[in-house]
ROFIBA-838233 format. One record per residue: residue number from 1; x, y, z of N, C-alpha, C, O in turn. Coordinates in steps of 0.02 Angstrom, whole numbers. Each point is the difference from the previous one (the first is absolute). Last residue first. Layout:
N
 num    nxx    nyy    nzz   caxx   cayy   cazz    cxx    cyy    czz    oxx    oyy    ozz
 NUM      X      Y      Z      X      Y      Z      X      Y      Z      X      Y      Z
...
% end
This chain:
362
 num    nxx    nyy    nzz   caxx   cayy   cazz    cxx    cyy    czz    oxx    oyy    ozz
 362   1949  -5748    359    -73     23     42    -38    -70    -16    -57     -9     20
 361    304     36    -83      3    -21     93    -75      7     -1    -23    -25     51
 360     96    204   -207     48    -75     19    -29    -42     44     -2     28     55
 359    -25    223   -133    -40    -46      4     -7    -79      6    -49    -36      0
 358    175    264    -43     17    -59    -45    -78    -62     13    -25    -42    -39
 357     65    231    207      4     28    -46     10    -51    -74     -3     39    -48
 356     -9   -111    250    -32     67     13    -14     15    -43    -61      7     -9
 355    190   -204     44    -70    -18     11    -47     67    -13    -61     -5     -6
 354    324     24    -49    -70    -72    -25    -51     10     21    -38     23    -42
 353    160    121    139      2     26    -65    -31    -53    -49    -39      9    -46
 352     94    -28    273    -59     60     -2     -8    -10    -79    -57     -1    -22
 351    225   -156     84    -70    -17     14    -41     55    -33    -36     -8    -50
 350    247     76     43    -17    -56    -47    -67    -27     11    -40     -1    -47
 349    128    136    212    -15     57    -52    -24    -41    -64    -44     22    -37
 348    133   -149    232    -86     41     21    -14     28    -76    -50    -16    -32
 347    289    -60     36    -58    -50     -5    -77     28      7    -45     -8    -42
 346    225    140     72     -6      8    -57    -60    -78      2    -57      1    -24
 345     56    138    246     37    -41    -59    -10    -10    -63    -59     10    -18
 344     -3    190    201    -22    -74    -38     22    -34    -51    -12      7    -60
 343     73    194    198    -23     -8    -32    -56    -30    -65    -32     15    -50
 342    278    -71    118    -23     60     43    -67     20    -48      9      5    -61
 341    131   -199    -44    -41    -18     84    -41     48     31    -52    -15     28
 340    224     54   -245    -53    -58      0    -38    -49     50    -22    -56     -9
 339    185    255     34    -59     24    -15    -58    -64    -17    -59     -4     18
 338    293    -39     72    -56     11     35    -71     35    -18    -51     -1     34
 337    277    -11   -131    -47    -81      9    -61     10     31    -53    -28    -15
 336    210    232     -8    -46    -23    -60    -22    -74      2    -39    -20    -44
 335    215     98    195    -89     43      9    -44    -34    -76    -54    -29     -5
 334    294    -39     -5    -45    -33     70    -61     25      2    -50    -36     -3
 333    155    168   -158    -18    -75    -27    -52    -32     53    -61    -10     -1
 332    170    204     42    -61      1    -27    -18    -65    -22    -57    -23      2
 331    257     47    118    -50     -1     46    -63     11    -39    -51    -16     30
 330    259      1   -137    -41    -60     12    -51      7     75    -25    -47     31
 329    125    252   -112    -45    -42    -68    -33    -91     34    -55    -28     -2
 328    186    169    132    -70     28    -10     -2    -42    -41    -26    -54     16
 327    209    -24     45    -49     12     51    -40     24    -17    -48    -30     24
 326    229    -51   -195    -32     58     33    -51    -18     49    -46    -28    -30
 325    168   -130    -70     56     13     42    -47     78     21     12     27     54
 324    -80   -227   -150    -16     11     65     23     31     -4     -6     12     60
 323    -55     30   -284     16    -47     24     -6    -12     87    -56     16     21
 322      2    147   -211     45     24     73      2    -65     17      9      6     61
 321   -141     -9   -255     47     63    -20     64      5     66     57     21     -8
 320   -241   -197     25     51     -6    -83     44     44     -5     55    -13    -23
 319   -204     36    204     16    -46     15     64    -17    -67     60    -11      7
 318   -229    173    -47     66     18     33     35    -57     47     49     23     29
 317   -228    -73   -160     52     30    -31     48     35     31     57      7    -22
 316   -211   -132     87     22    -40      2     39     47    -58     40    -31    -36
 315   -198    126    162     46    -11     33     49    -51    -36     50     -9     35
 314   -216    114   -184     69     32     30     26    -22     65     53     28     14
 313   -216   -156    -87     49    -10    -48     43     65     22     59    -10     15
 312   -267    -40    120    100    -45     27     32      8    -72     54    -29     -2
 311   -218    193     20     33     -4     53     84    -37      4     59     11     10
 310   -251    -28   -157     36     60    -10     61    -22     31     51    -25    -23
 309   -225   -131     55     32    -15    -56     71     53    -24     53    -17    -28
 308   -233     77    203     56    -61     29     49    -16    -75     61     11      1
 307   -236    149    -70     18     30     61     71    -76     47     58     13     15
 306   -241    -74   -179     46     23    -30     56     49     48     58    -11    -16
 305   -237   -110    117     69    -44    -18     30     28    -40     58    -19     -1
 304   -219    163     95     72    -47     39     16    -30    -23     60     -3      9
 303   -219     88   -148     29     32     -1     62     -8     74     56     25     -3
 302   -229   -166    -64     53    -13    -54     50     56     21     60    -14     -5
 301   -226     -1    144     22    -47     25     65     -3    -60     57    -19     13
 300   -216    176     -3     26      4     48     59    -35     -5     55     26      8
 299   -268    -52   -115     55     11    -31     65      4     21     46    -25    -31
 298   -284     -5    131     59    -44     25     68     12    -45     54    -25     16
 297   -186    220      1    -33    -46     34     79    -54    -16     60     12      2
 296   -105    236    -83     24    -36    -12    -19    -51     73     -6     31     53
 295   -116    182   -205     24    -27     75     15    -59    -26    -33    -26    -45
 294     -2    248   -107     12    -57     26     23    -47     58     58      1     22
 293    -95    250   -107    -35    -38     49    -17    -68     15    -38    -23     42
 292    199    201   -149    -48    -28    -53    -49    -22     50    -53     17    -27
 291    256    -16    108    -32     87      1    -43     -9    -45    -12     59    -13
 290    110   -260     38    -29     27     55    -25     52    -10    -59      8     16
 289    167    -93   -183    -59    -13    -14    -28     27     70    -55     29     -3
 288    279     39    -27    -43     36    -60    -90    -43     18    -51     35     -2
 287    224   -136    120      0     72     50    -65     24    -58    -59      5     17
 286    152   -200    -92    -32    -20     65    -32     60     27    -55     -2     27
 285    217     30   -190    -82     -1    -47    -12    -29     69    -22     53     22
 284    209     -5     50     -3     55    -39    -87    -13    -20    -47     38     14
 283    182   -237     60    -21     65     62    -51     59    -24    -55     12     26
 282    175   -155   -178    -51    -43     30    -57     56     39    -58     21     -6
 281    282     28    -98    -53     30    -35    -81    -19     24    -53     28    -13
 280    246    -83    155     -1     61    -15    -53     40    -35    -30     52     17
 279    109   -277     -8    -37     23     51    -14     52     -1    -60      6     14
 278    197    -91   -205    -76     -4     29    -36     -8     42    -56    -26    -10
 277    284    115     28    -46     26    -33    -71    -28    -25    -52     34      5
 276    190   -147    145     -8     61     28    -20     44    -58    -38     42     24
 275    116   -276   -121    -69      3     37    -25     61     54    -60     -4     14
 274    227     37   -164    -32    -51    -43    -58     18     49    -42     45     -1
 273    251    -37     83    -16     59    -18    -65     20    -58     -7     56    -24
 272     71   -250    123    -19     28     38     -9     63    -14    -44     34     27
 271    158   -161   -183    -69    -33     42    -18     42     52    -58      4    -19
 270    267     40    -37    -33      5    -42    -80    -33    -11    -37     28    -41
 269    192    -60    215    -10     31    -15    -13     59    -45      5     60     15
 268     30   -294     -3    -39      6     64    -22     93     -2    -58     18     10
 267    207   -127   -177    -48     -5    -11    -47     -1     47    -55    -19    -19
 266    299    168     31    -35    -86     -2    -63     29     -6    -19     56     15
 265    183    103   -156    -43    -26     84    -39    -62      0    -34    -28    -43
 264    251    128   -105    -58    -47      4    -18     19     69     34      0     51
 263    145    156    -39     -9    -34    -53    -86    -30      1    -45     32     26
 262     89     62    189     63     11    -64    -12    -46    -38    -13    -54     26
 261   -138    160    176     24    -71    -16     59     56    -55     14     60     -4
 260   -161     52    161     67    -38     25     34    -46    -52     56    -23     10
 259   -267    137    -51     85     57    -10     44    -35     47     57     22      7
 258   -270   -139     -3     34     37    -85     48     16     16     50    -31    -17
 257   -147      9    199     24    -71    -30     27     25    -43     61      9     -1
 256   -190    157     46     36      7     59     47    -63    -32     49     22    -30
 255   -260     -7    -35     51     53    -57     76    -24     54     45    -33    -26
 254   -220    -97    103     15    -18    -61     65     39    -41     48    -19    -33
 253   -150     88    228     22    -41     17     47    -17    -58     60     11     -4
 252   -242    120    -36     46     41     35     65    -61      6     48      9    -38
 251   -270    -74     -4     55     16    -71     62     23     32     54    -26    -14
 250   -185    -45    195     19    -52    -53     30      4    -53     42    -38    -23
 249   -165    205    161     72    -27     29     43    -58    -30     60     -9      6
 248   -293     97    -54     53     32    -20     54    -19      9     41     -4    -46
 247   -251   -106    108     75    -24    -36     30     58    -33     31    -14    -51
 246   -210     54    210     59     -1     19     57    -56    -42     55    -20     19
 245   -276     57    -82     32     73      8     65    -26     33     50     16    -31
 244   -222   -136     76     47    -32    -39     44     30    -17     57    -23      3
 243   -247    123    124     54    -40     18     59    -31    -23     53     -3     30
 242   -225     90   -124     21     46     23     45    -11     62     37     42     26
 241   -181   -199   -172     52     44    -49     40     63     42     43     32    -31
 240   -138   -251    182    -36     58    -32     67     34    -43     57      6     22
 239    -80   -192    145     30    -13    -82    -31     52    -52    -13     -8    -60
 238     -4      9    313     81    -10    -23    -14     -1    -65     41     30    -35
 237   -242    -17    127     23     51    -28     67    -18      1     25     38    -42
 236   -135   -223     87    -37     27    -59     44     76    -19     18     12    -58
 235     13   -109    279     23    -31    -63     20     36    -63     50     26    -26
 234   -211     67    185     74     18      5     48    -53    -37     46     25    -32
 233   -280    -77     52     16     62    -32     68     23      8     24     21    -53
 232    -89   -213    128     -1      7    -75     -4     51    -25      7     10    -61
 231     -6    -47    291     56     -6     -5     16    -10    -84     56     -2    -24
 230   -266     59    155     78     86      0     43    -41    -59     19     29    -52
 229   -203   -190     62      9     57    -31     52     53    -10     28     27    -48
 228    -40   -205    232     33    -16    -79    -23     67    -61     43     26    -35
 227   -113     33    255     77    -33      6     16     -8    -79     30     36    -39
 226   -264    -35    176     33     30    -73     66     33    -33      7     36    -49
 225   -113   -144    258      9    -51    -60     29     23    -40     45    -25    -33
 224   -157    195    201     24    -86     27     -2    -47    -83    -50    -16    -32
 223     39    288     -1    -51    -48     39     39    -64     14     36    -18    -47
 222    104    250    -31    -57    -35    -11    -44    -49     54      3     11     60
 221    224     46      8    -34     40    -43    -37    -58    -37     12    -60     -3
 220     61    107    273    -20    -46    -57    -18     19    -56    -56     25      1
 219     83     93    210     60      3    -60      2    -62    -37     51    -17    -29
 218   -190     46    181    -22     84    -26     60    -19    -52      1     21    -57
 217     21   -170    250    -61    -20    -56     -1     44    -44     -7    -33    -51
 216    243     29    180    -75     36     -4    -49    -18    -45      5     19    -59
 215    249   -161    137    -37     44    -73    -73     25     35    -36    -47     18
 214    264   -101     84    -75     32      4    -17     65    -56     25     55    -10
 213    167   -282     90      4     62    -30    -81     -2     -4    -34    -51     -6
 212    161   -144     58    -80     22     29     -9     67     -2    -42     23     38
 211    225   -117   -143     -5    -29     33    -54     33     61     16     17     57
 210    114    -23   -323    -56     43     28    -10    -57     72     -2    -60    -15
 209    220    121   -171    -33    -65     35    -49     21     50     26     26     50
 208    130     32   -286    -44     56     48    -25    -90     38     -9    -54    -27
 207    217    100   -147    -49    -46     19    -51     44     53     23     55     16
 206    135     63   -241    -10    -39     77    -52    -29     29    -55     19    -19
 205    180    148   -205    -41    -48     17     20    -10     93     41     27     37
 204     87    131   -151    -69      8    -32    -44    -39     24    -54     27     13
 203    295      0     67    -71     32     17    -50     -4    -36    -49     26     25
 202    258   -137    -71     -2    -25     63    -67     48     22    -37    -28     41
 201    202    -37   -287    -47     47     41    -29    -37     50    -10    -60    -11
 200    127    -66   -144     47     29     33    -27     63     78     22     13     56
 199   -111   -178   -264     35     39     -6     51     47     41     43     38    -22
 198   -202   -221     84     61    -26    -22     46     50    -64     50    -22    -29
 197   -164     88    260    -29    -16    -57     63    -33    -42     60     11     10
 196   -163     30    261     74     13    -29    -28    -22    -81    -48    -37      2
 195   -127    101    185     24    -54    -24     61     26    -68    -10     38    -48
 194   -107     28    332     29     28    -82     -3    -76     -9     -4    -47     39
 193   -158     70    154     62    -27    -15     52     16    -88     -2    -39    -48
 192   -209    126    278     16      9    -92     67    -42     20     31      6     53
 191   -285    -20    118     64      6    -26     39      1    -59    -23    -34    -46
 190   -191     98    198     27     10    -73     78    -20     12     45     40     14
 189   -157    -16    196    -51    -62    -35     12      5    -78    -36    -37    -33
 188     28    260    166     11    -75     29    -45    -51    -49    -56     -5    -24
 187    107    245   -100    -32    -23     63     20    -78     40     25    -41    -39
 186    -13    211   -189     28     22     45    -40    -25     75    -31     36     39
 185    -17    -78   -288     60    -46     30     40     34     57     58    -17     12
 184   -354     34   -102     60     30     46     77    -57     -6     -3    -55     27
 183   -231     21   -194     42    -18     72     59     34     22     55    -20    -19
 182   -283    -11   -153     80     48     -4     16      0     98    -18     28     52
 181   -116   -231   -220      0     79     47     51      3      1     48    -37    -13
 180   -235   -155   -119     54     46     -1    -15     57     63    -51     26     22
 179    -30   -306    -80    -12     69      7     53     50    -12     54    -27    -14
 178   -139   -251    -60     67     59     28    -45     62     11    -54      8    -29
 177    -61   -216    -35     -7     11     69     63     36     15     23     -1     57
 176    -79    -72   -284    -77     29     49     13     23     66    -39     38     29
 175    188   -200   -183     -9     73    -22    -37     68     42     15     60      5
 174     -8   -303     49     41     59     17     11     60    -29     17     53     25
 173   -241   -178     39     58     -7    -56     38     37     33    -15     43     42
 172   -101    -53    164     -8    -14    -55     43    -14    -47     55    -21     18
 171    -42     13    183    -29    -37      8    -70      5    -63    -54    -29     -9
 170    243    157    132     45    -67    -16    -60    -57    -47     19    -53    -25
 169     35    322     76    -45    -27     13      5    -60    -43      3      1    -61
 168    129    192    101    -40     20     32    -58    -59      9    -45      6     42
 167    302     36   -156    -51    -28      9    -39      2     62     28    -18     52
 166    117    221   -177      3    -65     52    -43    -37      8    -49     31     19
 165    231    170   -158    -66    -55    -17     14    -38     66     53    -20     24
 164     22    297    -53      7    -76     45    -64    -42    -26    -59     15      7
 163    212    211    -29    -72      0    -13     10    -79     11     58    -20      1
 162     92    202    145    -16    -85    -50    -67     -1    -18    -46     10     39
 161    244    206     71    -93    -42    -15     17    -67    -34     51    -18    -29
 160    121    182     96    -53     12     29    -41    -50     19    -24    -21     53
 159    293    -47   -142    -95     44    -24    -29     21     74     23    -19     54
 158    196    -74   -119     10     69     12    -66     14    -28    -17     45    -39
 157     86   -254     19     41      1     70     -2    100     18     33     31     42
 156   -139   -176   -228    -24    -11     78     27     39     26    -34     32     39
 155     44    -39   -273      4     68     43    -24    -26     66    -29     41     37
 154    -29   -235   -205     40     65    -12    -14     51     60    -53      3     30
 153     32   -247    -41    -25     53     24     27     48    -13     38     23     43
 152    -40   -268    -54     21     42    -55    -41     68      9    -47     15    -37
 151    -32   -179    223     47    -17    -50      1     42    -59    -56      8    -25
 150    -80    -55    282    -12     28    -88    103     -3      3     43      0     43
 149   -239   -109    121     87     -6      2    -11     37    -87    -29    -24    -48
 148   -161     16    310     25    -43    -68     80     12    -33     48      1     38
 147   -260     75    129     45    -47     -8     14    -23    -41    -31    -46    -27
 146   -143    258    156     36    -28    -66     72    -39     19     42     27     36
 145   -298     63     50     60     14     24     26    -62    -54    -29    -49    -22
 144   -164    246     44     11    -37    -30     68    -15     32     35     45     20
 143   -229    102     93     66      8    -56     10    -64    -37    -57    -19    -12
 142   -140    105    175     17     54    -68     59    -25    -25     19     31    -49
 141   -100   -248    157    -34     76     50     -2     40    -67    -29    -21    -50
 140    164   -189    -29    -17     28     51      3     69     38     45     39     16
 139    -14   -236   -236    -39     67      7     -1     13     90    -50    -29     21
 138    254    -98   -193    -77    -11     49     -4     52     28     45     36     23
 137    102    -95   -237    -18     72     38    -48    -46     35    -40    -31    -35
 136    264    -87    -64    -63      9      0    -23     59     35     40     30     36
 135    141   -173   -225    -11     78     35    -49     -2     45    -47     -1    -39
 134     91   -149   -141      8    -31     51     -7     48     60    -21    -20     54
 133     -8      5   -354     32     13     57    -37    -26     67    -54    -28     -4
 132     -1    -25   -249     26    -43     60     12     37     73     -8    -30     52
 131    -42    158   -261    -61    -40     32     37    -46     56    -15      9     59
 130    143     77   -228      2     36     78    -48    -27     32     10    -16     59
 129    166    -56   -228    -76    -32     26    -22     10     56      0    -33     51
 128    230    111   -133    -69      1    -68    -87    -56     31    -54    -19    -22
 127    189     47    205     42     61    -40    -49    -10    -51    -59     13      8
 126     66   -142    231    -59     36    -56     31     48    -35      1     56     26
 125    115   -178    133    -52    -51    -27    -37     31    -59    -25    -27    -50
 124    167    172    174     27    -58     14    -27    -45    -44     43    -21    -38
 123   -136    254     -7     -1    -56     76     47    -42    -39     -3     -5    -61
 122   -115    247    -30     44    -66    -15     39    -23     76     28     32     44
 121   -163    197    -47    -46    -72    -20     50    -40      5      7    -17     59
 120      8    290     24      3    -99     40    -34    -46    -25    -40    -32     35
 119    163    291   -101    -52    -45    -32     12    -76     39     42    -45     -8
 118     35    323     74     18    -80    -12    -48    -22    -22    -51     31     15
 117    121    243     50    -44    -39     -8     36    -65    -26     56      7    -24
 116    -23    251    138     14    -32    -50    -29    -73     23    -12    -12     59
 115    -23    297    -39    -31    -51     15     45   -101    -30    -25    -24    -51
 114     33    253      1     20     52     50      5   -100     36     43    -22     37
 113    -92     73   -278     66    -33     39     12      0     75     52    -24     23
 112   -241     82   -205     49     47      2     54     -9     48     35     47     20
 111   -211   -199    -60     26     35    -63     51     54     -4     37     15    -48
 110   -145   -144    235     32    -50    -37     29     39    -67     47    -23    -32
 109   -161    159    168     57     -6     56     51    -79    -67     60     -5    -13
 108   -281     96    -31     45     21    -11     59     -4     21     46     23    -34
 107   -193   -183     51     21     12    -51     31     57    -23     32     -1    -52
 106   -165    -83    276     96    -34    -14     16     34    -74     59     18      1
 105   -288     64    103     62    -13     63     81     -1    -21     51     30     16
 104   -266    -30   -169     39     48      6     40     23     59     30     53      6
 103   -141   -257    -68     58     24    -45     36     78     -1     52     23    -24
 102   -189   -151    171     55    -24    -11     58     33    -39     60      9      3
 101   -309     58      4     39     -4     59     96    -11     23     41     32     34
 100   -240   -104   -229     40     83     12     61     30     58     53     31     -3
  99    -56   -317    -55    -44     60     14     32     76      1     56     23     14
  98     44   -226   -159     -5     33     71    -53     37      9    -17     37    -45
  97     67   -151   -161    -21    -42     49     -2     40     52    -50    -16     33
  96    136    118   -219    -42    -48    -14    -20    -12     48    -38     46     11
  95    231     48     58    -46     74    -67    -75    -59    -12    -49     25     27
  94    227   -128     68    -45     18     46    -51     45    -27    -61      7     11
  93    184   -137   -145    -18    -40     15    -43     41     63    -55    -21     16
  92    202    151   -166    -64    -31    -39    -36    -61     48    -54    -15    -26
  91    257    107    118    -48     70    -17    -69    -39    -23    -52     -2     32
  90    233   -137    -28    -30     18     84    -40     35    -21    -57    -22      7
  89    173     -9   -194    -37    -51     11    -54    -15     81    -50    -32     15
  88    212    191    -85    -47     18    -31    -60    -56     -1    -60      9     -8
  87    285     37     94    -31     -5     29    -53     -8    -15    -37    -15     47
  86    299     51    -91    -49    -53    -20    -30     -8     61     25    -24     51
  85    153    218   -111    -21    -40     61    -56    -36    -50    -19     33    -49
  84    190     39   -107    -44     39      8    -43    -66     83    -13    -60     -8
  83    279     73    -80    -76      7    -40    -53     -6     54     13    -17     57
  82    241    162    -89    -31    -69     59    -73    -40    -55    -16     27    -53
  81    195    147   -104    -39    -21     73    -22    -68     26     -3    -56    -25
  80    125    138   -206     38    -63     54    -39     43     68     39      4     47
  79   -127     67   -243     54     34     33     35    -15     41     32     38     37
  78   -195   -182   -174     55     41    -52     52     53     50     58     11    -16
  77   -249   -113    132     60    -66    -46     37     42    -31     59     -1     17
  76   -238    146     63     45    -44     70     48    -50    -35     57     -5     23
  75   -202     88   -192     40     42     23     53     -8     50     61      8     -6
  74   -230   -174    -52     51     14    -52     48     54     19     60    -13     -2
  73   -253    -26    149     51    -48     -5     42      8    -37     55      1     27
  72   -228    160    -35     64     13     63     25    -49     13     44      9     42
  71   -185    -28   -219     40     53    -24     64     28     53     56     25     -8
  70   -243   -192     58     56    -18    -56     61     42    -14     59    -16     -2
  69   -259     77    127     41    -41     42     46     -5    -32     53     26     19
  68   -220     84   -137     49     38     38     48    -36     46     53     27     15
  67   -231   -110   -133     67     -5    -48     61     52     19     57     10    -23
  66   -298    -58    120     63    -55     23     64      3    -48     50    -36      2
  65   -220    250     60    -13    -45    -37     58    -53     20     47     20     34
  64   -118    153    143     28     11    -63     13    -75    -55     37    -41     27
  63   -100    134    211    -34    -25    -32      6     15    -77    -41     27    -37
  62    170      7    257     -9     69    -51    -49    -30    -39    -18     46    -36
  61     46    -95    321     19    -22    -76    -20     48    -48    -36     48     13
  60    -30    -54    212     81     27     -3     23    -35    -61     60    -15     -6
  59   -268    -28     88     41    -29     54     52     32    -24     52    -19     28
  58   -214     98   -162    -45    -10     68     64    -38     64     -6      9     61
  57     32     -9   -318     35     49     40    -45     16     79     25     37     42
  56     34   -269   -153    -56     51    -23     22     57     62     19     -6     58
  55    157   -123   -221    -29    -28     52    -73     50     22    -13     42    -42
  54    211    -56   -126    -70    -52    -36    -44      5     85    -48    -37     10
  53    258    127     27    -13     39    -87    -60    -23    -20    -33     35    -39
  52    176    -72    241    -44    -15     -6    -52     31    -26    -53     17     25
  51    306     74      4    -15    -56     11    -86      0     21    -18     44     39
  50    171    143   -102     -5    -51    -58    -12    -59     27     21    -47    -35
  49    -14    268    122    -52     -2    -50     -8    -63    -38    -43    -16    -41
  48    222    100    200      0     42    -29    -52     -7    -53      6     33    -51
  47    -25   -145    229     18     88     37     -4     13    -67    -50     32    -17
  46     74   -267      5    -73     34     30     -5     77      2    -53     28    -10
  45    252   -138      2    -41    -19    -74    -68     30    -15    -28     24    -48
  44    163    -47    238     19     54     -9    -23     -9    -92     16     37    -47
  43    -73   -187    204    -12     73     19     12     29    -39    -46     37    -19
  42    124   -241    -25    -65      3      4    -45     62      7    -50     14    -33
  41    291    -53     95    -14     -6    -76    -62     17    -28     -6     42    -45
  40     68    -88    273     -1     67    -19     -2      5    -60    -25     53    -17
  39    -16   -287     88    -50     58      3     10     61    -11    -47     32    -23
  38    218   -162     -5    -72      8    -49    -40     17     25    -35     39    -32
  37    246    -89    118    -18     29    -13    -65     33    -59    -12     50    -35
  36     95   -276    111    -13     37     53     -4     82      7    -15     25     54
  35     49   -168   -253    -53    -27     26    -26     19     85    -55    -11     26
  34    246     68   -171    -49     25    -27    -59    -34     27    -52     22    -22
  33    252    -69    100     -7     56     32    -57     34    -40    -24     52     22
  32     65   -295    -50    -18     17     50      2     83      2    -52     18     26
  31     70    -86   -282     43    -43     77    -60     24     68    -52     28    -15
  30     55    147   -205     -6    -93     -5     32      7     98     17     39     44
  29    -45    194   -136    -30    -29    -49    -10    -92     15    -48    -31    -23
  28    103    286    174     42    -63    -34    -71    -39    -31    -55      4     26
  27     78    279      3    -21    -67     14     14    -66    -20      1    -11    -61
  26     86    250     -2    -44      2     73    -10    -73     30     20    -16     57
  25     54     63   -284     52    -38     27    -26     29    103     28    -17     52
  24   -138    132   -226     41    -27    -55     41    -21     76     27     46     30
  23   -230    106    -17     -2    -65     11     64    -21    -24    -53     11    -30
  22      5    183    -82      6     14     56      9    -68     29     56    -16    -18
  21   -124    -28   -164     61     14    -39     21     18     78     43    -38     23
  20   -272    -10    -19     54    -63     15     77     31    -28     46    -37     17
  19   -216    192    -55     -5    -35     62     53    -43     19     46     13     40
  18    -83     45   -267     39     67     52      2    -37     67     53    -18     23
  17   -178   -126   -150     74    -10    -12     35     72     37     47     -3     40
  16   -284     11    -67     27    -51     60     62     -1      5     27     13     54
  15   -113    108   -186    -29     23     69     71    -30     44     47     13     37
  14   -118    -56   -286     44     22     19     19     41     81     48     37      9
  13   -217   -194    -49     46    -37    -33     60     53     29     37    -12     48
  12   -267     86    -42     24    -29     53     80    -27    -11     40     20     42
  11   -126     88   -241     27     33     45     12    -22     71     48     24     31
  10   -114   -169   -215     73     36      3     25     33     33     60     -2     14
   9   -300    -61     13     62    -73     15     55     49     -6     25     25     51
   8   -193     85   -143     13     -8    102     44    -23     18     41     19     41
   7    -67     -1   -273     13     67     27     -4    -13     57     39     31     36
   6    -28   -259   -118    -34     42    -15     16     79     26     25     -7     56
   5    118   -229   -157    -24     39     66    -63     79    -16      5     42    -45
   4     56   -286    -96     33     69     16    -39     28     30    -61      1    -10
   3    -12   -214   -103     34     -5     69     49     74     29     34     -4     51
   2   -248    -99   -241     50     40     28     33     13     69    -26     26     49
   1   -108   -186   -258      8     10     72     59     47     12     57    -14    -17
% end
């Protein structure tokens, strides 16, 4: 298996880094001001060619294989840039499910930033058991009017749009009765509340509270029900090799620890530097069998928990290396509990992986 870049790769590769060498300290990287400046981040990723590399060029994408994502995560980590807007999972859920129509209304505008966007599944009640949610759409005349309360909302407080799970119909399984739409958050009846994080950041997330807010029938994607579908496909793509791409930031991290310590480094980090490289090589043959045309199904599921497992051992190495007294470091730590929830808990990923794939439980 060969993992060296091909005459494309190298040359996108070296493209890019000129790029970003220009870029060098333009843009803040962590905290709130990187989270309210990102969309120009986003743009300007876009302008110069390097944002939505896997996407189909019919909406303003270069349709370029998924090992090109990777190649602009690693790069973005190694030149201390912002990383890369996380959207791809929107792309693949309307790209799939939306009508022609749809898609060529919101997806370029979702790809090339002009446009910015929120994901409304996880509820109060319904985080890893979204089926539960509580959201509802009743159908009236051409629109739909919507009540309900989303939770862990990334980018509420500066989207456009919400692609939006809502139960549409009480009176089947539940699985059966969510629908999906892209709902205006520019209207009566959306309210956003931030939520402060126990790292310290105050914009990424927030509560959205829908109070007879109105959605256009026309902006229902797909057919009445087929809700839980969008919502396994966009899952499904968080745990795509081209996503994961983003444990670059993990070795990076790792090297970074290194050169603080003196003498012995604790055994937190040395472990970690352990487990960010076999993610690394994980990623790498994940990416090699895709371009092979292997499709990965509930596998998915090993590849988050190896992905959470990463995570909290370098948070718990720089937790070892900076103790409280650094603010960043122990703000990665804090961030790093949370991968074993965002996503679907590491519990869900244990189920999928018995009953799916192990066959456990039939």
């Amino acid at each position: 298996m060969d993992f060296r870049d091909s005459p494309q790769e190298a040359a996108f590769r070296a493209r890019l880094r000129a790029w970003l060498a220009e870029q060098s300290g333009k843009f803040p990287t962590s905290g709130d001001e990187y989270w309210e400046r990102q969309g120009e981040w986003h743009q300007a990723l876009y302008a110069a060619g390097f944002f939505g590399l896997s996407w189909p060029k019919k909406f303003g994408g270069h349709e370029l294989p998924p090992v090109f994502d990777v190649i602009l995560d690693e790069e973005l980590a190694q030149a201390g840039a912002p990383p890369r807007p996380s959207l791809g999972y929107l792309i693949q859920g309307l790209g799939r499910h939306g009508s022609a129509e749809l898609q060529q209304r919101f997806l370029p505008g979702m790809i090339d930033g002009t446009e910015r966007w929120c994901q409304g599944f996880s509820e109060p009640g319904a985080g890893s058991d979204l089926a539960s949610l509580r959201t509802t759409a009743v159908h009236q005349g051409d629109e739909y009017v919507l009540n309900g309360h989303k939770i862990w909302t990334s980018y509420s407080d500066v989207a456009d749009w919400c692609l939006l799970l809502a139960r549409t119909d009480s009176d089947v399984p539940r699985h059966k009765g969510i629908s999906a739409f892209i709902v205006s958050m520019h209207q009566p009846g959306v309210r956003q509340r931030p939520l402060q994080m126990i790292s310290g950041v105050t914009r990424e997330f927030g509560q959205v509270e829908f109070d007879n807010a109105r959605v256009p029938a026309d902006q229902l994607v797909g057919a009445p029900g087929d809700g839980w579908k969008l919502a396994m496909t966009v899952v499904g793509h968080e745990r795509e090799p081209s996503t994961l791409g983003y444990s670059a930031r993990y070795a990076k991290l790792v090297r970074q620890l290194a050169g603080r310590v003196e003498g012995t480094p604790p055994r937190e980090l040395a472990w970690a530097a352990v487990e960010s490289e076999m993610l690394r090589l994980h990623v790498r043959r994940r990416l090699s069998e895709q371009l092979d045309g292997i499709k990965h199904g509930p596998e998915g599921s090993v590849d988050k928990l190896l992905m959470t497992w990463v995570d909290q051992a370098v948070g718990h190495a720089a937790l070892a290396v900076g103790g409280t007294r650094d603010p960043e470091l122990l703000g990665a730590y804090m961030y790093s509990r949370a991968q074993s929830v965002m996503g679907g808990t590491s519990q869900i990923q244990k189920n999928i992986i018995a009953t799916r794939i192990l066959g456990l439980g039939a």
